[in-house]
C-alpha positions in Angstrom: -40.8 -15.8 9.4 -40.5 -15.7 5.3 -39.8 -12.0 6.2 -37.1 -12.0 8.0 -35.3 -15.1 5.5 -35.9 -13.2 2.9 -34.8 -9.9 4.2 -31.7 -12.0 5.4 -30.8 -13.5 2.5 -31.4 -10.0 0.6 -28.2 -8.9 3.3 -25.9 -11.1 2.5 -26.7 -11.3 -1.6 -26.0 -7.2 -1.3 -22.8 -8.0 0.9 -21.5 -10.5 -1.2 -21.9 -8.4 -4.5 -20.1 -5.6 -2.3 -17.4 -7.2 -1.4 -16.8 -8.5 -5.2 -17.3 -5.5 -6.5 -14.5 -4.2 -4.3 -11.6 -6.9 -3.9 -11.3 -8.0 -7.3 -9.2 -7.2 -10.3 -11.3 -6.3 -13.9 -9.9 -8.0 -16.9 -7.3 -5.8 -19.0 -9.7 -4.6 -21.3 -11.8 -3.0 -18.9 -9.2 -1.2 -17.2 -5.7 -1.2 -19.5 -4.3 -1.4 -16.2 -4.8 2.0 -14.9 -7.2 1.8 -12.1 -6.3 -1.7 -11.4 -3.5 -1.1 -8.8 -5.5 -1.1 -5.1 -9.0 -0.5 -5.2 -9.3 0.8 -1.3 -11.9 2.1 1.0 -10.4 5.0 2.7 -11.6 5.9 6.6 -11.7 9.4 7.9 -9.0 9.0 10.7 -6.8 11.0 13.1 -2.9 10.3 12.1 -1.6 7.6 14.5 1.5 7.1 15.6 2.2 3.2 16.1 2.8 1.8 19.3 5.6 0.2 17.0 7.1 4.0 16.9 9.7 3.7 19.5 12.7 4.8 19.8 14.7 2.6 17.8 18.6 2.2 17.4 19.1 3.7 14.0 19.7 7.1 13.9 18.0 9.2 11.2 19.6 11.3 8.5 19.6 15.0 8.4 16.4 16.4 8.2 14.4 13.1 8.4 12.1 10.9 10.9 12.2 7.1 11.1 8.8 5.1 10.8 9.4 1.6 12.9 7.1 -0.8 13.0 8.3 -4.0 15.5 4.9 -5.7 14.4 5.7 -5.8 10.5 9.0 -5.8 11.0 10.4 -2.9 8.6 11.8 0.7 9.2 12.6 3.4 7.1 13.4 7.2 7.4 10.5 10.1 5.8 11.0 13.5 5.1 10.4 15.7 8.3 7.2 17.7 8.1 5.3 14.9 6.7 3.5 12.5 9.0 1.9 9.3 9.5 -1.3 7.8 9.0 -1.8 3.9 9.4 -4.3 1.5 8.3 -6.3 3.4 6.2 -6.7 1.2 3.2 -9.5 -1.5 4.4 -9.6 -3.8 2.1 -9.6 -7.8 2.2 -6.1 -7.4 0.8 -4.4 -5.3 2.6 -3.0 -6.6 6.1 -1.7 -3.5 6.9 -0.6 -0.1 5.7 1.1 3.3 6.3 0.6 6.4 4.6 3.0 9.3 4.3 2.1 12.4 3.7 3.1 16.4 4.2 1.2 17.8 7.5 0.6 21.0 6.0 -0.8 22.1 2.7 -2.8 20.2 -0.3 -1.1 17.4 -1.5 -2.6 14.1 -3.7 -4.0 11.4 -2.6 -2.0 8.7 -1.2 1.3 10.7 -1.9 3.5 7.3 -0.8 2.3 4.4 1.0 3.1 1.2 1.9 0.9 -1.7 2.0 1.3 -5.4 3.3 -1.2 -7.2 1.4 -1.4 -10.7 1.1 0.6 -13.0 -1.5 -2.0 -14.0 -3.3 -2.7 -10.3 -4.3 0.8 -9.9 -5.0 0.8 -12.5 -7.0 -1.9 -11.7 -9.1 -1.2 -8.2 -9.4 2.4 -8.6 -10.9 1.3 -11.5 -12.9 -1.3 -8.9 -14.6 0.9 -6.6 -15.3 2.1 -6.3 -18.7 6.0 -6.7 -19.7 6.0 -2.6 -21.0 4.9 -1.8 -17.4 7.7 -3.6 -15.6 11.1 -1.8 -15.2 12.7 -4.4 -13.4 13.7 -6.1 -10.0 16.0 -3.8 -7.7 16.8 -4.5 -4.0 14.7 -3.5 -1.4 16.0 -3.8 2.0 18.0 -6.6 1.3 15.0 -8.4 -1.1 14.2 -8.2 -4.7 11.5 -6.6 -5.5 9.6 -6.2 -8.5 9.6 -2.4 -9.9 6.5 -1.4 -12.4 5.0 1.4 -13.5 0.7 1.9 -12.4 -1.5 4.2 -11.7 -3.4 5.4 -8.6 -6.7 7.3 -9.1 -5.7 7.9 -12.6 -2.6 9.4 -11.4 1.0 7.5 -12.4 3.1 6.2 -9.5 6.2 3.7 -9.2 5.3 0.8 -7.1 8.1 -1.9 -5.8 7.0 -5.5 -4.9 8.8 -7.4 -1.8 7.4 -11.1 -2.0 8.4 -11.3 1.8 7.1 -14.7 2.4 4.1 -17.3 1.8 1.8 -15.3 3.9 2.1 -11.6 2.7 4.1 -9.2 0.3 5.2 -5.4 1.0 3.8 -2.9 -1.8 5.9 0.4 -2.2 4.7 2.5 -3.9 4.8 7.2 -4.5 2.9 9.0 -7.1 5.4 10.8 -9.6 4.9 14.1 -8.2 6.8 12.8 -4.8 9.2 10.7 -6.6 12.3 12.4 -4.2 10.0 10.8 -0.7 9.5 7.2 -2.2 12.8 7.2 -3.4 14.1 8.1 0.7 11.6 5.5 1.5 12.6 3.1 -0.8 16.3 3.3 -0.2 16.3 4.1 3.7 13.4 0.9 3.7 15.1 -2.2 5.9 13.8 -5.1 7.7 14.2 -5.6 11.3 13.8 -7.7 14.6 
């Protein structure tokens, strides 16, 4: 019996330290705020198209696709030949989240994504950042949203902040190399019904 408490308590000590390890923000000095931005456990998975990915009223622009999702609430149009992958960021943070992509070729990590993550993690990420790293507040689908430079992997990116309500914000953000997708994502990006 002193086993199997033991060997139970050894569990949930080594979960506990995991999941601290992985959902928390290191002080400034550790990081200078470049690996601070999401730290994310990816999944292998298939891409997915959402059961939110109807047809859908809008019509695209030349040469795009439209991502809808009715369950979040937000569409926006993508650069055709680039796909979809959703909920691959599983972190205690993140509600939910979309990746896109190009289908063919190499292409970095986490090109554009957006994230729904709660509001406490919004809060406390733009309240960490410093004043050189915010640009400034621009509209988002109707909503300000705060606009900052970060870093992903190392690897700069633009992110835009939507503190939607109480309950969750929207994270936007595109590494610099695809500035020309987040900027179609971020201007085509609306809220809907």
């Amino acid at each position: 019996m002193k086993w199997v408490l033991i060997a139970g308590s050894g569990i949930v000590a080594l979960i506990a330290v995991i999941l601290v390890r992985t959902h928390t923000i290191p002080p400034e000095s550790e990081t200078g705020f470049e690996e601070e931005t999401f730290v994310v456990q990816e999944r292998e998975a298939e891409p997915t198209v959402s059961s939110g990915m109807s047809e859908v009223t809008i019509e695209p622009s030349p040469g795009t696709q439209i991502y809808h999702n009715k369950e979040w609430g937000f569409a926006f149009e993508y650069p055709e030949g680039w796909k979809i992958r959703e909920n691959v960021i599983m972190a205690v943070t993140s509600l939910f989240s979309v990746y896109v992509e190009p289908e063919q070729g190499k292409h970095l990590p986490r090109p554009v994504f957006i994230n729904v993550v709660t509001s406490d993690w919004g809060k406390l990420v733009i309240s960490r950042r410093s004043e050189e790293r915010i640009k400034d507040q621009v509209k988002v689908g109707g909503m300000l949203a705060h606009r900052h430079e970060s870093s992903d992997m190392s690897i700069p990116m633009e992110s835009y902040f939507l503190p939607v309500n109480d309950t969750y914000w929207i994270n936007i953000a595109g590494k610099h190399e695809y500035e020309d997708v987040l900027e179609q994502v971020v201007s085509s990006f609306r809220f809907i019904e």
